[in-house]
C-alpha positions in Angstrom: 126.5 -51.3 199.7 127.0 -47.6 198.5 127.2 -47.7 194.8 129.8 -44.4 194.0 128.9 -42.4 190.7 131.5 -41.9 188.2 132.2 -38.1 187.7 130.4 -36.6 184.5 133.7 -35.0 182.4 133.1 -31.4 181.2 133.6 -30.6 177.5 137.4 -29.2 178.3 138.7 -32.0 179.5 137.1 -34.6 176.5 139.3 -35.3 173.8 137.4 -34.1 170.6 135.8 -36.5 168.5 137.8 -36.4 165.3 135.6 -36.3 162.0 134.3 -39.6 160.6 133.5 -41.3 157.3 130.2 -42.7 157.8 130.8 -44.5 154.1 133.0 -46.5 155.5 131.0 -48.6 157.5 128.6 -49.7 154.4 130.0 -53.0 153.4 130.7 -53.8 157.4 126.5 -53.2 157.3 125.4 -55.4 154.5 127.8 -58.6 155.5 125.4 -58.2 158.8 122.6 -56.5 158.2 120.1 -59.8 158.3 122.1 -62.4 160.4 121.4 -63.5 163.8 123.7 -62.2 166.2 124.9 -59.9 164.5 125.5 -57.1 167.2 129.0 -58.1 168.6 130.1 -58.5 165.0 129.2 -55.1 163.9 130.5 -53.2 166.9 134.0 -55.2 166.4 134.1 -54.2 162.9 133.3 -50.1 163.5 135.6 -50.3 166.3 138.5 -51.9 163.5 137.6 -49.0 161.6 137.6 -46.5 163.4 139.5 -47.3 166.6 136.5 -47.0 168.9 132.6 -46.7 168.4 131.5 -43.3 167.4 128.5 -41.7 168.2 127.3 -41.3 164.4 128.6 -45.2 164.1 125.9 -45.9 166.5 123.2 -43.7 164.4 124.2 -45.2 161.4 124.1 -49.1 162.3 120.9 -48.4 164.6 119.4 -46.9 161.4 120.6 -49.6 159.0 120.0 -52.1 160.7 117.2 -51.8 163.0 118.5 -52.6 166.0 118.0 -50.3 168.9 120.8 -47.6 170.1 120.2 -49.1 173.6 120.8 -52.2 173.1 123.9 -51.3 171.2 125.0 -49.1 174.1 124.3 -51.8 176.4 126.4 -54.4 174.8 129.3 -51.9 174.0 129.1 -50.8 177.8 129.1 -54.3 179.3 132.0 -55.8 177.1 135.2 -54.1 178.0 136.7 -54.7 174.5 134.7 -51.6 173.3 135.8 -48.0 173.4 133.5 -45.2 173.4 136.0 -42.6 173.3 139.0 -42.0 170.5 142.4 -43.4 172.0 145.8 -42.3 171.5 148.0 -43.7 168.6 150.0 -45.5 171.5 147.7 -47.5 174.0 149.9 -48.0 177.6 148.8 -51.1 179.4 149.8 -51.5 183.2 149.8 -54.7 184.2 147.9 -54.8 187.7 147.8 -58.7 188.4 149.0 -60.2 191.6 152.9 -60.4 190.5 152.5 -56.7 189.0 150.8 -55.1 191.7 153.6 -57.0 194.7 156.1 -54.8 192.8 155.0 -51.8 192.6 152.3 -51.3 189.8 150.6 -48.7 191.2 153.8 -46.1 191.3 154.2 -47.1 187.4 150.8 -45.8 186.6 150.8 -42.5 189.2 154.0 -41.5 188.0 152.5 -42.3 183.9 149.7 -39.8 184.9 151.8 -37.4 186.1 154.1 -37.8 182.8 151.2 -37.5 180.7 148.7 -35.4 182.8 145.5 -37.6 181.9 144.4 -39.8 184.9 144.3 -43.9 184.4 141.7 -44.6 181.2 142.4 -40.9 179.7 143.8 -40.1 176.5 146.4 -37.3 176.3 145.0 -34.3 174.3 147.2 -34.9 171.2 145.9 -38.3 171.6 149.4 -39.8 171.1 149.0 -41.9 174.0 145.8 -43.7 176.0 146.8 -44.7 179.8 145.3 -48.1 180.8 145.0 -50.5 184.0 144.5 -54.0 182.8 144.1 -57.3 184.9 147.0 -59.1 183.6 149.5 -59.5 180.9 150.7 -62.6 181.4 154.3 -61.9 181.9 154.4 -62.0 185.3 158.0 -62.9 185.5 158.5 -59.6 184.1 156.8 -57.7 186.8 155.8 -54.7 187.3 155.1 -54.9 183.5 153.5 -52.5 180.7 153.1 -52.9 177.3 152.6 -50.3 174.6 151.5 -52.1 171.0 153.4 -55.2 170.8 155.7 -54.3 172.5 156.7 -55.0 176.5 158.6 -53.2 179.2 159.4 -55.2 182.3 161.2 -54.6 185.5 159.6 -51.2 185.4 160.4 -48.3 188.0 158.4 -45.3 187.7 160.8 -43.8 186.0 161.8 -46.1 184.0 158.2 -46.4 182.5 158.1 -42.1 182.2 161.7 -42.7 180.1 159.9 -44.7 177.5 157.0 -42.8 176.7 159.7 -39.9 176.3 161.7 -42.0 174.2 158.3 -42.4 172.0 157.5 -38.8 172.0 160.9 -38.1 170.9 161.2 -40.7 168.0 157.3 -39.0 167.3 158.6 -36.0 166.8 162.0 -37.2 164.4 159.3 -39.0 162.3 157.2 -35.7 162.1 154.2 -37.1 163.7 
């Protein structure tokens, strides 16, 4: 079996890691600091922070704490729950189960990255929005389905899909964000 290496991404097509508040992360540090099992617990709570596990996070809790930056790495790797990268203010999930992917899944999410120009997993540069492929969302009587928040679109079309993220730009943009 031929294992096939993900591509490294240069520095212009990362999104910019925004400035942190290291200070925040104290009292999430001393409810854990000396309690077994304590890893998972920690990397949930800078993630709730922050919306995804900073580099400096890392530094800080490995310092704190004691516990090795490869270990932290390895469990924030292995568990998909955890984000190494900032995500957009609206996270698009495309439904890719059985039912979803039947009808048509696949043109939702090519013609999102076109829409958006970031490829599936990406964030768009004014990191309004994150692109996702996820499993299943349960709704399958919906299908082809995507949710964005709370919130879920089904009976999706590729345009159909492209229409709401415009309609989500466009409130954005009334709301001055």
């Amino acid at each position: 079996m031929r294992v096939e290496r993900l591509p490294v991404k240069n520095e212009e097509t990362q999104v910019a890691e925004p400035p942190i508040d290291l200070t925040l992360l104290d009292d999430l540090i001393r409810k854990y600091k000396n309690k077994r099992g304590n890893l998972i617990p920690l990397l949930q709570g800078a993630q709730d922070i922050y919306g995804y596990l900073p580099r400096k996070a890392f530094l800080k809790i490995s310092r704190e704490t004691g516990i090795e930056l490869n270990e932290m790495y390895g469990v924030a790797t292995f568990y998909a729950q955890f984000r190494l990268q900032p995500v957009g203010k609206h996270i698009i999930k495309v439904c890719h189960g059985t039912a979803c992917h039947v009808q048509n899944a696949g043109g939702i999410t090519d013609a999102l990255e076109e829409a958006l120009d970031v490829a599936d997993g990406e964030t768009t540069p004014d990191r309004l929005f994150t692109l996702e492929s996820v499993a299943c969302l349960g709704c399958c009587s919906l299908a082809p389905v995507m949710m964005i928040g709370e919130e879920t679109y089904g009976k999706l079309d590729g345009s159909k899909a492209v229409k709401v993220i415009k309609d989500i730009r466009l409130q954005e943009k009334k709301n001055g964000g």
